[in-house]
C-alpha positions as CSV (number, residue, x, y, z in Angstrom):
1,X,0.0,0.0,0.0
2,X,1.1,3.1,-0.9
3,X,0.4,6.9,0.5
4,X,-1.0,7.3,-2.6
5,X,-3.7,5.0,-1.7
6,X,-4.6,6.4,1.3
7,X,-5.0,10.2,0.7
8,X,-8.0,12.0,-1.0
9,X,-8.2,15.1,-1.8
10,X,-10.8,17.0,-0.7
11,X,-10.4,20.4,-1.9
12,X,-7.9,22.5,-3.0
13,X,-7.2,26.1,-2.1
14,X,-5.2,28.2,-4.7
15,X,-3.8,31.3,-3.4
16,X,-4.2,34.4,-5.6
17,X,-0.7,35.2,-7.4
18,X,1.5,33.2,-8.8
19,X,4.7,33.6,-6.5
20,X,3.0,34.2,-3.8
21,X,3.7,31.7,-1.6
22,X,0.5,31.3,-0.6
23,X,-0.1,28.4,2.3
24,X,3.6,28.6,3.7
25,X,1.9,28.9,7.0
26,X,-1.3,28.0,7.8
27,X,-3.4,27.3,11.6
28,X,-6.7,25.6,11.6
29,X,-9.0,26.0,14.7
30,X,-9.4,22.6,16.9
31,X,-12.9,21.6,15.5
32,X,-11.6,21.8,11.7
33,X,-13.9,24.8,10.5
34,X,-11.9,27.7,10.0
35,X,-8.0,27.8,8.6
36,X,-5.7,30.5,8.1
37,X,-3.3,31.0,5.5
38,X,-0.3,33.3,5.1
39,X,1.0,34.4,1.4
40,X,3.8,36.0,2.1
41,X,4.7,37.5,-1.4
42,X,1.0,38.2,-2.5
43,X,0.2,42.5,-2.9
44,X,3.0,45.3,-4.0
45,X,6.4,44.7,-3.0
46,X,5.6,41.9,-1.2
47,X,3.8,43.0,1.8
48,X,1.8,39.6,2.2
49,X,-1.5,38.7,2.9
50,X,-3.2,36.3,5.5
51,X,-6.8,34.8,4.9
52,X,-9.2,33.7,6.9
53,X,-11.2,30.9,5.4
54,X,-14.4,28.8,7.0
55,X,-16.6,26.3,6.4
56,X,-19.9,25.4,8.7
57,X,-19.4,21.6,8.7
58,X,-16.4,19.3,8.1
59,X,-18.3,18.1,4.5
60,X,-18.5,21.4,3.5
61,X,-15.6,23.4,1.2
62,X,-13.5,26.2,2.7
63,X,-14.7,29.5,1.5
64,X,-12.5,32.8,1.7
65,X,-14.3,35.2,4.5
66,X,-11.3,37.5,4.8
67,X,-8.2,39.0,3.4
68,X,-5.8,41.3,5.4
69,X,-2.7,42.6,3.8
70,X,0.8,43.8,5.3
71,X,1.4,47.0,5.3
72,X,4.7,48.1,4.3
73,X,7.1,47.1,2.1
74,X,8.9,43.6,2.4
75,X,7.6,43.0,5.5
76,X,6.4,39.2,4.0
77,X,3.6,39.0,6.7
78,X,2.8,35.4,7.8
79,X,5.8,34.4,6.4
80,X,7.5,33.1,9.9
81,X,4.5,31.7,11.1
82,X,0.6,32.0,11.8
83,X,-1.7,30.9,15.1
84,X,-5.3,30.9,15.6
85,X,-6.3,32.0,19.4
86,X,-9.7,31.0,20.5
87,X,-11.2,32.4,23.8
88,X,-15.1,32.6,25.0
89,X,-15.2,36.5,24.1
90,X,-13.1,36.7,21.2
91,X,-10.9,34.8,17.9
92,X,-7.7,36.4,17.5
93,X,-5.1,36.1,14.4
94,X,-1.2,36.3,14.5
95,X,0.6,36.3,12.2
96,X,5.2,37.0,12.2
97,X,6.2,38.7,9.4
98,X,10.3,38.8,8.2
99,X,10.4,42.8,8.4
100,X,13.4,44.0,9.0
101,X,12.6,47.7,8.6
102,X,11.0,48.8,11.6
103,X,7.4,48.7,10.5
104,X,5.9,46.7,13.0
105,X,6.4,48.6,16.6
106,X,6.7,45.2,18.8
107,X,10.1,43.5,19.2
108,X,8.6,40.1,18.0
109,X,7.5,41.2,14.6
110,X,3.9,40.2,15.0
111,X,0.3,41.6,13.8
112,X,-2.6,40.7,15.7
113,X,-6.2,40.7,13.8
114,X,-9.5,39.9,16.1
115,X,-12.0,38.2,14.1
116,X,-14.9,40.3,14.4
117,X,-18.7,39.6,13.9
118,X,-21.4,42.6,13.1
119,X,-24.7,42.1,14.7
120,X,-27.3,44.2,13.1
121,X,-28.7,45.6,15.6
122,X,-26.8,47.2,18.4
123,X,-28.2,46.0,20.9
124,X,-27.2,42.7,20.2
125,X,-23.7,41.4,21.0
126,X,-21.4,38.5,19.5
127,X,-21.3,34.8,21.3
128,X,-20.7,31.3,20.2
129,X,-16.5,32.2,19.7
130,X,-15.3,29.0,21.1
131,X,-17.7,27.0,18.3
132,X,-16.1,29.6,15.1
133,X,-17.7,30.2,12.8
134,X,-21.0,29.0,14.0
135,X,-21.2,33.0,16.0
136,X,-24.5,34.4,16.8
137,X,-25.4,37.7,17.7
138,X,-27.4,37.6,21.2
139,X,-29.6,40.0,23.5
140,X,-30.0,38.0,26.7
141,X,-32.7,35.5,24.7
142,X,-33.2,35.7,21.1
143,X,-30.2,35.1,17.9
144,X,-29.7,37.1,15.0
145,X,-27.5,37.4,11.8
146,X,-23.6,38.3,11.7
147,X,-20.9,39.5,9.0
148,X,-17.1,38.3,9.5
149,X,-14.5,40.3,9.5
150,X,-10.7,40.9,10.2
151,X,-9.7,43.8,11.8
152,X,-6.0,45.3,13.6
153,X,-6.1,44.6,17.3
């Protein structure tokens, strides 16, 4: 028997450019619904991108929900590494870029992003983060829609 033999694929996730790199990092949460993947090289003078993909159930395909990009020149973000961080109040994002020229303002070189959700109403408030990306917007009794997002933390 071969590896061959024993491997499927499922689905296959291109990334955008063509040297980009995309998927030299990548973190998936512990119930195997959401993934994030760094690109590196991908936007001007590569910068990088990381995306945030989902999916509701483990038969379902990954879909893109979210794209945030580096924001100076050659600072390759992603490229070192990428870590999901789940909590009861919130998803968080990091992601080590290479940069060597003083863009980021923290010692270790790393960019957090929370993983926001928009209820529509606001009076309504986001729950359900440790069960990502099955969120629902809440007001003590009753659920309601929600957007995804990345954002700079």
């Amino acid at each position: 028997s071969t590896t061959a033999d024993q491997f499927t694929t499922l689905q296959t996730i291109d990334g955008e450019g063509g040297y980009d790199y995309f998927g030299s990092a990548i973190a998936m949460t512990s119930n195997g619904l959401a993934v994030v993947v760094a690109a590196p090289s991908f936007v001007g003078y590569d910068s990088g991108s990381v995306y945030l993909f989902v999916r509701f159930t483990r038969n379902d395909p990954f879909e893109q929900v979210s794209r945030v990009d580096g924001q100076c020149n050659f600072e390759y973000l992603g490229s070192l590494g990428v870590a999901i961080e789940v909590r009861d109040d919130t998803f968080l994002v990091h992601a080590k870029a290479y940069e060597p020229y003083g863009c980021i303002d923290n010692s270790n070189n790393i960019r957090t992003y929370h993983v926001g959700c928009a209820c529509h109403n606001a009076a309504y408030t986001c729950s359900g983060y440790e069960n990502f990306p099955k969120l629902y917007c809440q007001q003590k009794s009753s659920p309601n829609f929600i957007d995804f997002s990345l954002s700079k933390k």
